[in-house]
C-alpha positions as CSV (number, residue, x, y, z in Angstrom):
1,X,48.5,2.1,96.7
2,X,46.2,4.0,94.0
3,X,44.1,1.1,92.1
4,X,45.9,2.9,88.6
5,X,49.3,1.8,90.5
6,X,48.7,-1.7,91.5
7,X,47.3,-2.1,87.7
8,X,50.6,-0.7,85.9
9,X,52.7,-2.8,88.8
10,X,50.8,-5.3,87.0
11,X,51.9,-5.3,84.1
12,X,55.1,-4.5,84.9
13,X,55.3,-7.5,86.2
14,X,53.6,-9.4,83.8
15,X,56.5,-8.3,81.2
16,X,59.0,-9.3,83.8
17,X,57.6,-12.8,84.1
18,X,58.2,-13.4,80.2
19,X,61.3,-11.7,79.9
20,X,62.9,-12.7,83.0
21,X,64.0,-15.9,80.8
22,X,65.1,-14.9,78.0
23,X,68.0,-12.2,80.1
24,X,68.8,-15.3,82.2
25,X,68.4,-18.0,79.9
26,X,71.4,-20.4,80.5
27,X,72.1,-19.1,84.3
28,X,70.9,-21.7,85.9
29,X,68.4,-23.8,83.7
30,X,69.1,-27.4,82.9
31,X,70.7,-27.7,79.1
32,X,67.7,-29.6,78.3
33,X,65.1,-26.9,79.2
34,X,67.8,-24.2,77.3
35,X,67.1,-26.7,74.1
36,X,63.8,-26.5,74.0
37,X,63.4,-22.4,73.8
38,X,63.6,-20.9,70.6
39,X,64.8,-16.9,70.9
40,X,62.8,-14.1,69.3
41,X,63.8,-10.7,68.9
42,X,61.6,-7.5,69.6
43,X,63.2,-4.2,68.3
44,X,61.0,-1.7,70.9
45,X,61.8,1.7,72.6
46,X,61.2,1.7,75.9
47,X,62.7,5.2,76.5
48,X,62.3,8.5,74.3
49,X,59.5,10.0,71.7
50,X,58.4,6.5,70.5
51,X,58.1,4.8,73.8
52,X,54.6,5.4,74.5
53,X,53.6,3.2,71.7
54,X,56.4,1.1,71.6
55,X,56.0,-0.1,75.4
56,X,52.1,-1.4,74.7
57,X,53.1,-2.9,71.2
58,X,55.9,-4.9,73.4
59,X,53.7,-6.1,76.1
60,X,50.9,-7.2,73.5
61,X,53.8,-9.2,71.6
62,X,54.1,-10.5,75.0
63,X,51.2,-11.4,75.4
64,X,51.0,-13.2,72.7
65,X,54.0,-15.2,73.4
66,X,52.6,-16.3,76.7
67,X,49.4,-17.1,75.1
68,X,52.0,-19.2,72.7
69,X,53.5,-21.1,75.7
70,X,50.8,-21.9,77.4
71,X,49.0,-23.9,74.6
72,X,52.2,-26.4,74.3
73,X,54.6,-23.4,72.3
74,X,55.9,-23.4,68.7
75,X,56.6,-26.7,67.3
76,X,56.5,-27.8,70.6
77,X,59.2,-25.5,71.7
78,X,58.7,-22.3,74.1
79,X,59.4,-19.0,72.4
80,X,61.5,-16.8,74.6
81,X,61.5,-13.2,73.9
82,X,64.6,-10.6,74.0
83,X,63.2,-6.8,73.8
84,X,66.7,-4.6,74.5
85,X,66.0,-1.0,74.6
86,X,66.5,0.5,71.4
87,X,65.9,4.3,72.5
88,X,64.1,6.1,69.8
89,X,67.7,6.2,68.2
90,X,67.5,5.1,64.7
91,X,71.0,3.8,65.0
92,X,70.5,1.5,67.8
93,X,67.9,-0.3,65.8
94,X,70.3,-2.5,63.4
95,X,72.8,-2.8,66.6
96,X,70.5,-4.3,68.8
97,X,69.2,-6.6,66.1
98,X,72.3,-7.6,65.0
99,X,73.2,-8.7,68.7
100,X,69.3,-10.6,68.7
101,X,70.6,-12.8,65.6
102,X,73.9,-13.4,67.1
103,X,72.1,-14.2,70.0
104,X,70.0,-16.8,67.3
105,X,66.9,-15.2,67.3
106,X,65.2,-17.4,64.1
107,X,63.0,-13.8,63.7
108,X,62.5,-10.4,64.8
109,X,59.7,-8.4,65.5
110,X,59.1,-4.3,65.6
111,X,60.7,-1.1,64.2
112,X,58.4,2.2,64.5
113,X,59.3,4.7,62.1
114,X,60.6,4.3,59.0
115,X,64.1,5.6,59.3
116,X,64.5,3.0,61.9
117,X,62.7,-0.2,60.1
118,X,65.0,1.3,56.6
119,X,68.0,0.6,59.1
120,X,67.4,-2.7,59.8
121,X,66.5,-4.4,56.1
122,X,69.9,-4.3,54.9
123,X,71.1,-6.5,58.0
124,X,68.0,-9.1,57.4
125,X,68.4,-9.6,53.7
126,X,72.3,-9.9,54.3
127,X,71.7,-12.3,57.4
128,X,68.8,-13.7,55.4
129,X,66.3,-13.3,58.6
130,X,62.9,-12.4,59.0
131,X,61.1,-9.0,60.3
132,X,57.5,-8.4,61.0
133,X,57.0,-4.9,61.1
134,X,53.5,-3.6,62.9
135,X,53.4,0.2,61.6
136,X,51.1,1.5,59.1
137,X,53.8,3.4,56.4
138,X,54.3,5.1,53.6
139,X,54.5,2.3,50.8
140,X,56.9,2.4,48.0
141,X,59.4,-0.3,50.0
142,X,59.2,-4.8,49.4
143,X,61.7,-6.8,51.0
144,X,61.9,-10.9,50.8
145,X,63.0,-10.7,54.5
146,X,59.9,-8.4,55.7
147,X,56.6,-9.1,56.3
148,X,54.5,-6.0,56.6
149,X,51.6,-5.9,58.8
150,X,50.4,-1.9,59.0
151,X,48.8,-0.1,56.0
152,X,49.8,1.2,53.2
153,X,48.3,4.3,51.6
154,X,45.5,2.6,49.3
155,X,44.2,1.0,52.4
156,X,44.7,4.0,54.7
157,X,45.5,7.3,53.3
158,X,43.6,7.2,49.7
159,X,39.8,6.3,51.2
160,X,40.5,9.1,53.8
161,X,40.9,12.0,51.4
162,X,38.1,10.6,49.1
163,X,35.8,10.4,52.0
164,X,36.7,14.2,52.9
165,X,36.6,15.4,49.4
166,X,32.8,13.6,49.6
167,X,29.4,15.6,50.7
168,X,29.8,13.2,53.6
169,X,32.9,14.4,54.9
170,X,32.6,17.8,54.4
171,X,33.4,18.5,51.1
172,X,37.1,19.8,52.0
173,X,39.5,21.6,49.2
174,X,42.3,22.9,50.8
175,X,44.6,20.6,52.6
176,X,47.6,21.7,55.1
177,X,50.3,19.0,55.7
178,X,52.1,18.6,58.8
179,X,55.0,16.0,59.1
180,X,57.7,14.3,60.3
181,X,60.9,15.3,58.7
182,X,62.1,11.7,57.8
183,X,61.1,9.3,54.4
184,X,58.1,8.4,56.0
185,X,56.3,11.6,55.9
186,X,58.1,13.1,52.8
187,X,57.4,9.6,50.7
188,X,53.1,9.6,52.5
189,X,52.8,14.1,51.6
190,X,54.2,12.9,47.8
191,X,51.6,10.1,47.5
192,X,48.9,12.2,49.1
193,X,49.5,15.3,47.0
194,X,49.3,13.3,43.9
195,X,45.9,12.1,45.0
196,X,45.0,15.6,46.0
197,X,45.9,16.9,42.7
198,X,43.8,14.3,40.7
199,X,40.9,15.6,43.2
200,X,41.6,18.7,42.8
201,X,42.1,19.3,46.5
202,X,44.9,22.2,46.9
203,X,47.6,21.7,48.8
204,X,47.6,25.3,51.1
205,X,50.9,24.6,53.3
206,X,53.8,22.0,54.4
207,X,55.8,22.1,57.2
208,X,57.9,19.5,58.7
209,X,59.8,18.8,62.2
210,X,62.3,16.6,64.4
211,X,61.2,13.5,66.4
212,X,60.1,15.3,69.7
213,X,59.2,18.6,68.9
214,X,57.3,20.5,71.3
215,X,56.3,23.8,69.9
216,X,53.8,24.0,67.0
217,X,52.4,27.3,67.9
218,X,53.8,28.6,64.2
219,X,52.8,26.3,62.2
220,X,48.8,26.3,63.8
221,X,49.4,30.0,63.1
222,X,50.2,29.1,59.6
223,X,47.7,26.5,59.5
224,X,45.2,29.4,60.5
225,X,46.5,32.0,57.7
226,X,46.6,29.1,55.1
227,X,42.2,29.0,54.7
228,X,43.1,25.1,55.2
229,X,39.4,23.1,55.9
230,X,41.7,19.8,56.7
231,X,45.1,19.0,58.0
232,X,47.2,15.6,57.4
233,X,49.5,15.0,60.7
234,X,51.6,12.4,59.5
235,X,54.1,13.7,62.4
236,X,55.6,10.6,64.6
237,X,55.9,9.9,68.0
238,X,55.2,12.1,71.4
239,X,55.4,15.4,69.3
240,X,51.7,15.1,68.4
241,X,50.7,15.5,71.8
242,X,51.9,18.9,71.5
243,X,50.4,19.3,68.3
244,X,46.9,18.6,69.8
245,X,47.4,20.8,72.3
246,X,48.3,23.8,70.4
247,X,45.3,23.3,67.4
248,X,43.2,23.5,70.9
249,X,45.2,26.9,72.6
250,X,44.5,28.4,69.0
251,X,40.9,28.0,69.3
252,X,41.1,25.4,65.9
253,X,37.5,24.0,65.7
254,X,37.6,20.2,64.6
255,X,34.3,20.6,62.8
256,X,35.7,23.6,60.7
257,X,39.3,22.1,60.0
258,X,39.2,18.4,61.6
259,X,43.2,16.7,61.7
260,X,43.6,13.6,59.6
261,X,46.6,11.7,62.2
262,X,47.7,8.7,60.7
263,X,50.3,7.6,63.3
264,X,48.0,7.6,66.1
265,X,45.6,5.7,68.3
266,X,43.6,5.4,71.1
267,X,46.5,4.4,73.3
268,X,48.6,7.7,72.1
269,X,45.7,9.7,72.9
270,X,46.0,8.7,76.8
271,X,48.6,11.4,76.8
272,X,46.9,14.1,75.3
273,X,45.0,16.5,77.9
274,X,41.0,16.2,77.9
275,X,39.3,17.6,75.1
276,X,42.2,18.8,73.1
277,X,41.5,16.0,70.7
278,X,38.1,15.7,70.3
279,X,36.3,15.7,67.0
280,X,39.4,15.0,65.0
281,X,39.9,11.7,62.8
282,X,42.3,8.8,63.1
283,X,43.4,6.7,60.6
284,X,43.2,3.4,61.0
285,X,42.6,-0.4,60.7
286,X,41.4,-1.6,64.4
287,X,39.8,0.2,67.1
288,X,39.0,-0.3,70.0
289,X,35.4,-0.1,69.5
290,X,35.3,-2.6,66.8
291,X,31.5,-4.4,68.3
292,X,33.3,-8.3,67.6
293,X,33.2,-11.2,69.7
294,X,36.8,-12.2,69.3
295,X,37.7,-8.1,69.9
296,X,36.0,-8.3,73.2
297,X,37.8,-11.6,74.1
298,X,41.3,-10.5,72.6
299,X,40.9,-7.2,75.1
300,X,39.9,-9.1,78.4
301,X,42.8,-12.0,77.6
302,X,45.4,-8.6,77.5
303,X,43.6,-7.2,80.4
304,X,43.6,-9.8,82.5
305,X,47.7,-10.3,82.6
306,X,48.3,-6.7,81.7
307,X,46.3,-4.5,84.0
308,X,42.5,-3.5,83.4
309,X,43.0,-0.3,82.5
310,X,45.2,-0.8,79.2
311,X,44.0,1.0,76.5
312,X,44.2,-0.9,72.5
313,X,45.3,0.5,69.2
314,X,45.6,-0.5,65.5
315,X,49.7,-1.2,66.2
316,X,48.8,-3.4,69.0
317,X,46.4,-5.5,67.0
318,X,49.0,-5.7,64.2
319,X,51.9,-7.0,66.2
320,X,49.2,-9.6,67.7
321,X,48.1,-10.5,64.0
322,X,52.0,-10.6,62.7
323,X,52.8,-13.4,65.4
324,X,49.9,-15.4,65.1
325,X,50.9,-15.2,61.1
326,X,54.6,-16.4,61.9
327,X,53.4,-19.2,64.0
328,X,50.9,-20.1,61.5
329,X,53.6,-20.2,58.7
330,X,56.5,-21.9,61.2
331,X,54.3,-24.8,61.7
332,X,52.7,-25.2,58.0
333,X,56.6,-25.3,57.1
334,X,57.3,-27.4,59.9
335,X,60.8,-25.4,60.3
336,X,61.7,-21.9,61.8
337,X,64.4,-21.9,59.3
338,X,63.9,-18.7,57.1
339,X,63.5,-20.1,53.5
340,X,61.0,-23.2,55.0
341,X,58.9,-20.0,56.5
342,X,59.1,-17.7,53.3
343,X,57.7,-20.4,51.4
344,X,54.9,-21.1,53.8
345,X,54.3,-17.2,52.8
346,X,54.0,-18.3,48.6
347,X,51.5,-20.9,49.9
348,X,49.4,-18.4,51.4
349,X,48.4,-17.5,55.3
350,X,45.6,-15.6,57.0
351,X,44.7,-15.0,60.2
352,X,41.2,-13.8,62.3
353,X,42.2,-10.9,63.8
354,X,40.3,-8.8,66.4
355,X,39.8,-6.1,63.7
356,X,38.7,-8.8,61.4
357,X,40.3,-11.0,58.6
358,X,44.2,-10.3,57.8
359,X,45.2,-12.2,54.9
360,X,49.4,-12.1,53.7
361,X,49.4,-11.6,50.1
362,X,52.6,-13.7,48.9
363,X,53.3,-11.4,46.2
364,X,54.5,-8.5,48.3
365,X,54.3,-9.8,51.6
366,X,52.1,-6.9,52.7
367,X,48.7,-7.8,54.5
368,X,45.3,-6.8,53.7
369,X,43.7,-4.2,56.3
370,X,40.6,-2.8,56.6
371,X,40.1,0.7,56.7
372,X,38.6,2.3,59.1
373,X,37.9,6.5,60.0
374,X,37.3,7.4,63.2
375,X,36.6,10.6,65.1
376,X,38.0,11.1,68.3
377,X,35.7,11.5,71.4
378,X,35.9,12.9,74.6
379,X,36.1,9.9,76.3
380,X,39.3,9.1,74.3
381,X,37.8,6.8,72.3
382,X,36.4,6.5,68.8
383,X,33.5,6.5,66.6
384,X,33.8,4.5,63.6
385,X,32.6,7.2,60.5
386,X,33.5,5.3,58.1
387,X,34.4,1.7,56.9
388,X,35.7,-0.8,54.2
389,X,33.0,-3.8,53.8
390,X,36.3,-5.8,53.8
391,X,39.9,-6.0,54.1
392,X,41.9,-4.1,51.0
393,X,44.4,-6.1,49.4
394,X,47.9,-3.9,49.9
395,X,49.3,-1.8,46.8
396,X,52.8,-0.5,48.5
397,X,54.0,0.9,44.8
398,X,50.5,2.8,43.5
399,X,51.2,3.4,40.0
400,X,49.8,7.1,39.7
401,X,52.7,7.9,42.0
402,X,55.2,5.1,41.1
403,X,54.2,4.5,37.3
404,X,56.3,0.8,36.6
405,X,57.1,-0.4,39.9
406,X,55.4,-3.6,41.0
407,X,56.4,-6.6,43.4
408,X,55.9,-10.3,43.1
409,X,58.3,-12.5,45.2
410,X,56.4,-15.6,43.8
411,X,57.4,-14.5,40.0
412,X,60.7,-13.1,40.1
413,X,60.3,-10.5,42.7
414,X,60.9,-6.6,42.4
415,X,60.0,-5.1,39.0
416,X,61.5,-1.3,38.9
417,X,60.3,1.5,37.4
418,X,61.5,5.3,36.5
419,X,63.3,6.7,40.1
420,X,60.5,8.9,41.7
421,X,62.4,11.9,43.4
422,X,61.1,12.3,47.2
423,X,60.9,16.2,48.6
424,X,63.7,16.6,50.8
């Protein structure tokens, strides 16, 4: 068989071998051994738009888990994953993590886009469970049953536009926006054009589209007629493959009007064709070119079970950060009893993560990220433009968009502010 085969056999199989328990957990193992597992619950799509992410943000969870296992488990028990395909359908997300809980997963792990994590926080705060969810987003959201791990738009979103509004970046004024049409990329256009605004960066065009679109030829025309010198793709899922693709067919030179994509990563750009990508920027925390020792050794652990050609992105690093921040607070609580773990949380965690020091702030349960620009190369890969000496602590509620709102679980909790009207 092709090498590429025998390495994605591999890691087919290497998901297989840790989730083979957990679908045949009490078939035939001893009632001591079913004791001693304690059930998680990953909310991935393994089919449909979001599944090319979704699939390597699973198998790093997994790794994880494995890595877990084999150093004596959680509390001395072994964590034993359920990952039931939720389909890129928004509405599968609460049903399938409603059957993990009954099931007695003690938390759950995952949501992509908004519209699906949105669809799964009334069901944890009502259950009084846990989710970790892995996605940079758009802010403007606290929950005492979610722990954030992605960025928000002061660590993200906000140094990117100042950095293009600078000499260094090119000096750009007129921005085109290009999104998702869902709360995510409504809520992140509102916060950006605020920001713009104060800049005095003009905002030349908006257009908006379903989960899987496939034809942006109009709005690159658009893009084109608009005089923009920057686009934001805040789009989700497979549909910025086609995006890519047609910014390329148009003849749209990156240098001229370079693509700010904040969804994306080096693993999403293994399905965008050669060279259709190159020279625009990616938003993010972690790269895979991040020069760190434990970077280097957190890649050749994943590679080594999962097949040496995977490719890493910032989700990926996340999801690995969010578990090793759940164990970390499981066993300072001694307890994977929610309350026990949130207060772990008010004490304070942090974790070294590939892409550097993620520290959860116990006021809004958000982490701290780096931030990090980088433009995409030929090779599919990244060069780092652009940095943060340090994480950012999180702001999800930034007060020139949401003037009042503010978040402290250790003092009360959610303080709310004048209702800010999202487009749309």
């Amino acid at each position: 068989a092709p090498r590429r085969r025998v390495l994605a056999d591999a890691g087919v199989l290497a998901a297989a071998r840790l989730l083979a328990p957990a679908l045949f957990a009490g078939c035939a193992a001893p009632e001591a051994a079913r004791m001693a597992d304690v059930p998680i619950g990953l909310l991935h799509s393994q089919t449909g738009p979001l599944a090319p992410g979704s699939t390597s943000l699973r198998d790093m969870e997994l790794h994880a888990i494995e890595r877990f296992n084999e150093a004596g488990g959680v509390l001395g028990r072994r964590v034993v994953a359920h990952a039931p395909d939720t389909r890129s359908r928004t509405a599968l997300f609460p049903r399938r993590a409603e059957a993990l809980l009954d099931e007695g997963a003690v938390a759950l792990f995952g949501c992509w886009t908004s519209a699906s994590r949105k669809a799964v926080v009334p069901l944890v705060e009502e259950r009084d469970a846990l989710l970790f969810y892995p996605l940079q987003y758009e802010g403007n959201e606290t929950s005492p049953n979610v722990v954030y791990g992605g960025q928000v738009p002061n660590q993200q979103l906000l140094p990117a536009i100042d950095w293009l509004a600078s000499e260094a970046g090119g000096g750009r004024r007129r921005m085109f926006l290009v999104g998702s049409d869902d709360v995510s990329s409504r809520t992140t256009h509102r916060v950006a054009k605020t920001w713009l605004a104060e800049r005095r960066i003009e905002v030349v065009g908006e257009d908006y589209f379903d989960i899987g679109q496939k034809d942006f030829d109009a709005v690159v025309a658009r893009v084109d007629a608009s005089g923009a010198d920057c686009i934001l793709d805040t789009v989700n899922g497979a549909g910025n493959v086609a995006l890519f693709e047609a910014l390329a067919a148009a003849g749209v030179d990156s240098a001229r009007v370079p693509m700010l994509w904040t969804n994306g990563s080096e693993d999403e750009l293994r399905a965008v064709g050669r060279g259709h990508a190159d020279g625009h920027y990616i938003l993010s925390s972690y790269f895979q070119t991040v020069d760190t020792p434990a970077n280097q050794e957190w890649m050749r652990g994943f590679r080594d079970s999962f097949g040496r050609d995977r490719i890493f992105g910032d989700t990926m690093e996340a999801g690995w950060c969010l578990l090793h921040l759940w164990k970390a607070a499981v066993e300072k609580a001694g307890s994977f009893a929610t309350a026990a773990v949130r207060q772990a949380f008010a004490e304070g965690l942090s974790f070294d993560g590939p892409g550097g020091p993620v520290r959860l702030d116990p006021a809004t349960q958000h982490c701290s990220r780096h931030f990090r620009l980088g433009r995409i190369r030929p090779d599919g890969q990244c060069d780092i433009v652009r940095a943060s000496e340090g994480p950012i602590d999180p702001d999800p509620y930034p007060q020139a968009v949401f003037p009042g709102w503010k978040c402290d679980w250790t003092k009360g909790g959610l303080e709310r502010g004048p209702e800010v009207p999202i487009d749309g």
